[in-house]
VEXDREN-2710 file (C-alpha; in Angstrom, 1 decimal):
% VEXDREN-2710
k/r/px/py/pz
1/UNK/-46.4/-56.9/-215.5
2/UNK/-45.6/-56.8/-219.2
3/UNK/-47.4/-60.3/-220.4
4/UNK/-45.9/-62.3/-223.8
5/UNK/-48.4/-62.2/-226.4
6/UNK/-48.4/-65.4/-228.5
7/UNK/-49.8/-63.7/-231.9
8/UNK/-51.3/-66.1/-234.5
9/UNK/-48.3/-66.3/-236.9
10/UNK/-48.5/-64.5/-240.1
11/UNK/-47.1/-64.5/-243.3
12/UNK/-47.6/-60.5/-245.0
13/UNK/-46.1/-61.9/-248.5
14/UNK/-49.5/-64.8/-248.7
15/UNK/-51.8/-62.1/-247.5
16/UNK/-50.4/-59.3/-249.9
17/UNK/-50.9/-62.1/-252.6
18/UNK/-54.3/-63.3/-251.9
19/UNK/-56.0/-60.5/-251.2
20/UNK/-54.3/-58.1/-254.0
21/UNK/-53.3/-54.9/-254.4
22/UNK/-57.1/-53.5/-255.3
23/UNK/-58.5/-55.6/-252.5
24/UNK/-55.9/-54.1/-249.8
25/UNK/-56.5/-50.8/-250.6
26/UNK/-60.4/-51.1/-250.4
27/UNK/-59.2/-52.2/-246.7
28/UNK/-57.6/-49.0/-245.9
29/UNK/-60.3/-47.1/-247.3
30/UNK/-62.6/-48.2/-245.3
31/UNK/-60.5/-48.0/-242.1
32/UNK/-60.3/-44.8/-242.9
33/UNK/-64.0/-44.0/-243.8
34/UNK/-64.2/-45.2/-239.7
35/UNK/-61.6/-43.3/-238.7
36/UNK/-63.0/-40.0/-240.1
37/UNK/-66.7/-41.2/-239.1
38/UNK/-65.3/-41.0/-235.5
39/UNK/-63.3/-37.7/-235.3
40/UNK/-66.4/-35.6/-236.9
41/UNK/-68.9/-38.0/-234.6
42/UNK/-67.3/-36.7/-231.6
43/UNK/-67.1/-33.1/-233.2
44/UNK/-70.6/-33.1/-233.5
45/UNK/-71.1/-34.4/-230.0
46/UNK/-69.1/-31.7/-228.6
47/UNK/-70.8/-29.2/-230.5
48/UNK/-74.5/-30.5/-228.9
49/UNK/-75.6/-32.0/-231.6
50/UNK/-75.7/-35.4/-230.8
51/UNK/-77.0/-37.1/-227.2
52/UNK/-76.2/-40.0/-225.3
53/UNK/-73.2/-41.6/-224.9
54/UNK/-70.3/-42.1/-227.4
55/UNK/-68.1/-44.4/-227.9
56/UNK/-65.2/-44.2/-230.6
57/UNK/-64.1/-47.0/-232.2
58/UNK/-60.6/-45.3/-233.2
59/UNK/-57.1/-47.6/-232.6
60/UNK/-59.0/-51.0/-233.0
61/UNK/-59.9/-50.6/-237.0
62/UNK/-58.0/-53.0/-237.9
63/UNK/-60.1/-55.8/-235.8
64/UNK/-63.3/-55.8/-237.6
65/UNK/-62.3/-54.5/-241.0
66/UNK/-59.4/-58.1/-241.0
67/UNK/-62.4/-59.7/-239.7
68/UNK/-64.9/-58.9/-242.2
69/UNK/-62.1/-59.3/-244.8
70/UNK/-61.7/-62.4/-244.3
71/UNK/-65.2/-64.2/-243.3
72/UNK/-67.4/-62.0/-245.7
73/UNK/-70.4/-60.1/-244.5
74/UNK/-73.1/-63.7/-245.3
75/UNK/-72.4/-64.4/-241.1
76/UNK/-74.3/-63.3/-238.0
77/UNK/-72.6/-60.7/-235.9
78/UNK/-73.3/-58.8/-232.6
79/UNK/-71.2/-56.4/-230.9
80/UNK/-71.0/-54.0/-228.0
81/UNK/-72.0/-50.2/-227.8
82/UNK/-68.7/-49.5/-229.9
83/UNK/-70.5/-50.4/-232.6
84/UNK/-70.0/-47.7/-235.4
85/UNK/-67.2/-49.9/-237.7
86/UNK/-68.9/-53.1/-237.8
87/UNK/-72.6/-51.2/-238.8
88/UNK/-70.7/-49.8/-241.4
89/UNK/-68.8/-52.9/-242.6
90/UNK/-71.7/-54.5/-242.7
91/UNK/-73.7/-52.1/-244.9
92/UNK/-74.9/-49.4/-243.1
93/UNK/-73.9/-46.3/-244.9
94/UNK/-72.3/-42.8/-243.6
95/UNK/-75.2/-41.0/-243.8
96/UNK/-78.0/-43.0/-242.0
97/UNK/-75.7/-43.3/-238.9
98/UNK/-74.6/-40.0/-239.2
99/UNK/-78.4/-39.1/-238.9
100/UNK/-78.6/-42.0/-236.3
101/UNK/-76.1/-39.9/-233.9
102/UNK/-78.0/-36.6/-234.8
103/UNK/-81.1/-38.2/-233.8
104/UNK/-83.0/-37.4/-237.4
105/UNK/-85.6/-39.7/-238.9
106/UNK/-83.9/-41.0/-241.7
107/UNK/-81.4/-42.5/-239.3
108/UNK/-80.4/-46.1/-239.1
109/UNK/-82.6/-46.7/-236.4
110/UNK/-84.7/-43.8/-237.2
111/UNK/-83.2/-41.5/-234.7
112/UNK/-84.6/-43.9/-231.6
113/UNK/-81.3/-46.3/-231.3
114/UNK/-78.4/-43.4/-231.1
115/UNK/-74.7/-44.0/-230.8
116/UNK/-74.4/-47.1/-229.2
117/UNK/-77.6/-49.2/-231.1
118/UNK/-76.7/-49.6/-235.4
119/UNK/-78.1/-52.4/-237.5
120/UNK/-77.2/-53.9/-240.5
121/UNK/-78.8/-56.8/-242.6
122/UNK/-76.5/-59.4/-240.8
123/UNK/-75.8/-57.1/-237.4
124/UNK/-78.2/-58.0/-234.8
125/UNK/-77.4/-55.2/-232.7
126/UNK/-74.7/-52.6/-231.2
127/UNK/-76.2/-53.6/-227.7
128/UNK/-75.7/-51.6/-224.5
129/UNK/-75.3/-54.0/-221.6
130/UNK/-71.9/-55.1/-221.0
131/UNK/-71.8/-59.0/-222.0
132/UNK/-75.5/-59.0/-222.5
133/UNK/-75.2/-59.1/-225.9
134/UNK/-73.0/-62.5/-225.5
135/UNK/-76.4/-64.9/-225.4
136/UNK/-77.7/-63.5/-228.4
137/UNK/-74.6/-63.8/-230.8
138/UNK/-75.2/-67.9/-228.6
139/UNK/-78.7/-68.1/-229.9
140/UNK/-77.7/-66.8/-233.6
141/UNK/-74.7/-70.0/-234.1
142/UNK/-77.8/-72.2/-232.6
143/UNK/-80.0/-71.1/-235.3
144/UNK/-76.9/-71.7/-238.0
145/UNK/-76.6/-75.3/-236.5
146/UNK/-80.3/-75.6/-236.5
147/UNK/-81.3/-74.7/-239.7
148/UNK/-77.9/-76.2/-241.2
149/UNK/-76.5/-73.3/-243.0
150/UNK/-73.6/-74.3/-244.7
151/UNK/-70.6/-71.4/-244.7
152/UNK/-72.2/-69.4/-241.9
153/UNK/-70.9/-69.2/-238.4
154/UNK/-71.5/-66.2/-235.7
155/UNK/-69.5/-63.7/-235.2
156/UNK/-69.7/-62.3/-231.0
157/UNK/-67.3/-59.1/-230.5
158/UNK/-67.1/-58.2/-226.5
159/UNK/-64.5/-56.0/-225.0
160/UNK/-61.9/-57.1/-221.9
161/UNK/-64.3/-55.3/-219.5
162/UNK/-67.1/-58.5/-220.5
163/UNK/-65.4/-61.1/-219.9
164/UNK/-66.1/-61.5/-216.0
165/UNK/-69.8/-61.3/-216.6
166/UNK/-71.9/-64.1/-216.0
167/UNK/-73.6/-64.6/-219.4
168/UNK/-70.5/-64.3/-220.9
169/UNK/-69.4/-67.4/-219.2
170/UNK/-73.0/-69.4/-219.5
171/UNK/-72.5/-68.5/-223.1
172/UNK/-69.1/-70.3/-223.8
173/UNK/-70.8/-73.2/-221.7
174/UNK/-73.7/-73.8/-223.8
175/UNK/-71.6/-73.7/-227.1
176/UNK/-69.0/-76.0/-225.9
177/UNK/-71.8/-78.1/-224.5
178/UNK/-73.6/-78.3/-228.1
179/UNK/-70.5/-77.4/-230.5
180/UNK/-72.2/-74.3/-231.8
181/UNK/-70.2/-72.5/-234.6
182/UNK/-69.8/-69.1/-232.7
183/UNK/-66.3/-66.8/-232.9
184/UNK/-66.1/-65.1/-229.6
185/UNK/-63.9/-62.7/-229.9
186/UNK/-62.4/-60.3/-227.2
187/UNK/-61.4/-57.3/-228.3
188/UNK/-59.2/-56.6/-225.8
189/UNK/-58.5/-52.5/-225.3
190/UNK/-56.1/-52.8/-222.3
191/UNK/-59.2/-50.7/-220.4
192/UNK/-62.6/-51.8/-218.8
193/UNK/-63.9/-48.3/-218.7
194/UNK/-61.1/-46.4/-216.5
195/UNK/-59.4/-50.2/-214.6
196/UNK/-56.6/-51.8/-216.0
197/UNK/-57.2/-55.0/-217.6
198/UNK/-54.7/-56.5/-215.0
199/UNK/-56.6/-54.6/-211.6
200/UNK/-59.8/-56.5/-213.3
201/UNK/-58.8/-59.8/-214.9
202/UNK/-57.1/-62.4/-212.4
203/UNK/-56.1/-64.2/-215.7
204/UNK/-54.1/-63.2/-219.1
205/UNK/-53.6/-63.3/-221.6
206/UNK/-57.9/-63.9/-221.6
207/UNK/-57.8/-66.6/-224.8
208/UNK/-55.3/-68.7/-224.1
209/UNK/-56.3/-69.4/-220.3
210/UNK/-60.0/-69.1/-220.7
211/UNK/-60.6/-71.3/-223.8
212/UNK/-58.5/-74.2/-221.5
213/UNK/-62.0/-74.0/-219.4
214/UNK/-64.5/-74.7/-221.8
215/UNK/-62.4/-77.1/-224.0
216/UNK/-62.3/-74.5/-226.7
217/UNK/-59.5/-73.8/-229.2
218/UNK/-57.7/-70.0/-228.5
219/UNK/-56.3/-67.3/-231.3
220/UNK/-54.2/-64.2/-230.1
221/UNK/-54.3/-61.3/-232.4
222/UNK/-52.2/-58.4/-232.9
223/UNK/-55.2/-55.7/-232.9
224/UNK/-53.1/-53.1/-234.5
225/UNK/-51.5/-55.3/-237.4
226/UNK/-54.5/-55.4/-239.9
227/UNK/-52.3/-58.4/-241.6
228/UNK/-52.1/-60.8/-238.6
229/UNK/-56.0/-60.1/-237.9
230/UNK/-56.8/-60.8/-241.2
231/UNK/-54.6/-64.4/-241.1
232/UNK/-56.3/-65.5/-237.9
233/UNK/-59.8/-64.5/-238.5
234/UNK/-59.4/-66.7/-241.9
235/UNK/-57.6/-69.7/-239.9
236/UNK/-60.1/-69.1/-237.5
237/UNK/-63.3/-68.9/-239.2
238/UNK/-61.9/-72.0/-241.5
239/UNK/-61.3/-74.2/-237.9
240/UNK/-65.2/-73.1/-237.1
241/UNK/-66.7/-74.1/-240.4
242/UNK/-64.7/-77.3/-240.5
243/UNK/-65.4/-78.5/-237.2
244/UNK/-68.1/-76.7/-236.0
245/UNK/-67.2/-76.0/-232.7
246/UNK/-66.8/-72.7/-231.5
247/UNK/-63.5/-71.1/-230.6
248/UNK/-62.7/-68.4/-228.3
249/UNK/-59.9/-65.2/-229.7
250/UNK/-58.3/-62.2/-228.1
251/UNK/-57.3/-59.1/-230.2
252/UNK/-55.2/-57.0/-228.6
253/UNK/-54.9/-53.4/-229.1
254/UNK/-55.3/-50.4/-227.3
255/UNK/-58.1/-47.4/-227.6
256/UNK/-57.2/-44.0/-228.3
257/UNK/-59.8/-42.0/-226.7
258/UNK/-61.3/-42.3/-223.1
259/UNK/-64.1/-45.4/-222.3
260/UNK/-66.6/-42.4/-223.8
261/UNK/-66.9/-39.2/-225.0
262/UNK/-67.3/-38.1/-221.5
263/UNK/-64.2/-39.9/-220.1
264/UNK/-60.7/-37.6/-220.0
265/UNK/-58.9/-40.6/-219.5
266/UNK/-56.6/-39.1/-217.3
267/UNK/-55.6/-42.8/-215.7
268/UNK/-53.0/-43.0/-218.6
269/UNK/-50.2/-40.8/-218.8
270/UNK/-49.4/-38.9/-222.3
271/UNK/-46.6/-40.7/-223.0
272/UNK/-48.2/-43.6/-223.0
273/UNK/-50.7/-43.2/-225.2
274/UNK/-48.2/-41.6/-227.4
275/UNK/-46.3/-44.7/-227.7
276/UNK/-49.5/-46.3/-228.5
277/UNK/-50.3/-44.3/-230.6
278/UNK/-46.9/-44.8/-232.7
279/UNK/-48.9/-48.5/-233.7
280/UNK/-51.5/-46.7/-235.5
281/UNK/-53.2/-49.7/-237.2
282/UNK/-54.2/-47.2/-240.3
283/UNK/-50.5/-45.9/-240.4
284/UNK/-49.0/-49.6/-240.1
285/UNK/-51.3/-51.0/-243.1
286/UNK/-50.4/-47.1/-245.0
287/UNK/-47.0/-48.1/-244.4
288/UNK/-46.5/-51.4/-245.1
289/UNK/-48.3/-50.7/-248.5
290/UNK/-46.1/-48.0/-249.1
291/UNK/-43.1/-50.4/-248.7
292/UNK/-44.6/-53.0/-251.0
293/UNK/-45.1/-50.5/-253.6
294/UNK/-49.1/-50.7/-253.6
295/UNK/-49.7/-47.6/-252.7
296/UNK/-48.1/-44.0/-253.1
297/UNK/-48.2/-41.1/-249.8
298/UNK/-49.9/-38.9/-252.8
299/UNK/-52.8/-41.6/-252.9
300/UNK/-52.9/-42.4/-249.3
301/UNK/-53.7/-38.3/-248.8
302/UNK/-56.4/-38.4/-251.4
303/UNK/-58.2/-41.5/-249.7
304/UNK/-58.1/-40.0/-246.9
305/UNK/-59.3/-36.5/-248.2
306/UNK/-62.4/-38.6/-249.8
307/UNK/-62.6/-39.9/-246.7
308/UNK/-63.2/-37.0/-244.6
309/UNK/-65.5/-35.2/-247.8
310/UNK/-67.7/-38.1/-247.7
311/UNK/-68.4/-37.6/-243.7
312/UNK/-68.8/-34.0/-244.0
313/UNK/-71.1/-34.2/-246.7
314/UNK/-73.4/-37.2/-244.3
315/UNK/-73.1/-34.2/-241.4
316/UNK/-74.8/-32.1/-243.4
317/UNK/-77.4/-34.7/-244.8
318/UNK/-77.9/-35.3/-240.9
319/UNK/-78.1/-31.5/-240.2
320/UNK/-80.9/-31.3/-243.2
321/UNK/-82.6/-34.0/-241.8
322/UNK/-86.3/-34.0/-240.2
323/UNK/-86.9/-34.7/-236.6
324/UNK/-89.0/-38.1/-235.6
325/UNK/-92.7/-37.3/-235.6
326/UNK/-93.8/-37.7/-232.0
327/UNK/-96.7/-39.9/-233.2
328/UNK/-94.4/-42.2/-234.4
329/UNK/-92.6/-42.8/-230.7
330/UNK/-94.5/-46.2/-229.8
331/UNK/-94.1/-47.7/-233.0
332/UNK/-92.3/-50.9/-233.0
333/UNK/-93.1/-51.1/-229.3
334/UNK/-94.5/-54.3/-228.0
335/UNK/-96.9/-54.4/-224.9
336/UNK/-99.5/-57.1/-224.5
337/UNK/-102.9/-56.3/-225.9
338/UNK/-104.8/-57.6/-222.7
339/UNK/-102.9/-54.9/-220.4
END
């Protein structure tokens, strides 16, 4: 079943205009910093030198990087295991999650978090368990609403395969219940691990149906159009701040690669992921700026060859890197003096 969409509406010319042409092409670079992060990430996972899972981030760039672009970085955010673009948007730089994959002790969580666990000042967490993470992005609009800070809200990225979860659905109670200011967004990858979204989910789209429950307002996004995500995270995150009540969104895009590293995904065919791959949110934004006379091919080439130097050159800061001193391994462990 091939399901209507109803995308947030957007206007390209008012976006163009108020985020300028500097502005727009900061938003490619950094799509593109994420895109080369993953390709060489999973490059140096192949070649042994990085453990764990993986989990690549590349076809849903334009998500977090309209997201962040339009609510600023002074929020709360948590996020899945995919969590390599919004560490980065949010501060994090190349070469401590570079070491962080490595395993090295100047990573981001000194070589103890890996892959799927990046921080950031306002990231609490690239967390593991599937909708676990939902409660805590709960607790963070509580504290906003608590301590009354003015232009914040909390920012909760899950993916389709979260929504069924039990805390997931406690979580949208509670901030209903007590109008927290919480954006719960689903970013919604077509794939819970190797099920179809519609062999998982007896309802879609996920936002529009699910909001209806918990008396919540719903915003569909075109996860590949880095324009329309970047007009309805700003609607959006202006409707949470105004009223203060949380709202429930669906982005929806498609991942390139497998759940993980380690996942062939051969339940696809090629062709379809070809076609998929045709909506390329980098090569969409590239293009559009190319047709709006912002940007040249020539320049788009040399972003992305600075790009791709400035992840080579954190591989080798990560290669050069020392390994955790074993007498460090229990710090930051807590265990109850009296045991």
């Amino acid at each position: 079943m091939t399901l209507k969409y109803h995308f947030h509406p957007t206007d390209r010319e008012k976006v163009i205009k108020a985020l300028g042409p500097a502005a727009l092409k900061e938003q490619l670079r950094k799509m593109l910093l994420i895109r080369n992060f993953e390709i060489r990430g999973e490059a140096a996972y192949q070649q042994g030198k990085v453990g764990g899972f993986y989990h690549s981030y590349m076809g849903q760039e334009a998500i977090q990087v309209g997201c962040v672009a339009a609510a600023g970085t002074n929020n709360w955010f948590t996020t899945t295991y995919r969590c390599h673009a919004l560490a980065m948007l949010l501060g994090a730089t190349p070469n401590e999650m570079m070491a962080e994959l490595y395993g090295r002790s100047t990573g981001n969580a000194k070589g103890l978090g890996g892959s799927m666990h990046m921080y950031a000042d306002h990231l609490l967490g690239g967390l593991a368990i599937v909708g676990g993470h939902v409660p805590i992005a709960t607790g963070a609009a509580f504290s906003i609403k608590y301590l009354k800070k003015k232009g914040w809200a909390s920012f909760c990225f899950m993916g389709d395969g979260a929504v069924v979860q039990g805390a997931v659905h406690e979580s949208l109670n509670l901030a209903a219940l007590w109008n927290l200011p919480c954006l719960y967004v689903v970013e919604n990858n077509q794939w819970g691990m190797g099920t179809a979204i519609n062999r998982a989910l007896a309802i879609e789209p996920i936002a529009e149906n699910l909001a209806k429950a918990y008396g919540m307002k719903s915003y569909t996004f075109d996860g590949m159009d880095f324009f329309n995500c970047y007009a309805g995270f700003k609607d959006a995150f202006e409707e949470v701040l105004k009223t203060g009540k949380p709202v429930l969104i669906e982005a929806v895009t498609e991942r390139f690669r497998g759940h993980s590293i380690s996942d062939p995904a051969l339940y696809r065919s090629k062709e379809s992921l070809q076609k998929t791959m045709e909506r390329d949110p980098i090569l969409l934004l590239k293009n559009a700026l190319v047709e709006h006379k912002i940007l040249t091919e020539e320049e788009f080439k040399q972003m992305d060859h600075e790009a791709k130097e400035t992840i080579v050159a954190a591989m080798k800061f990560a290669d050069e890197s020392p390994w955790p001193d074993p007498m460090t391994l229990e710090q930051g462990v807590y265990a109850p003096e009296d045991r």
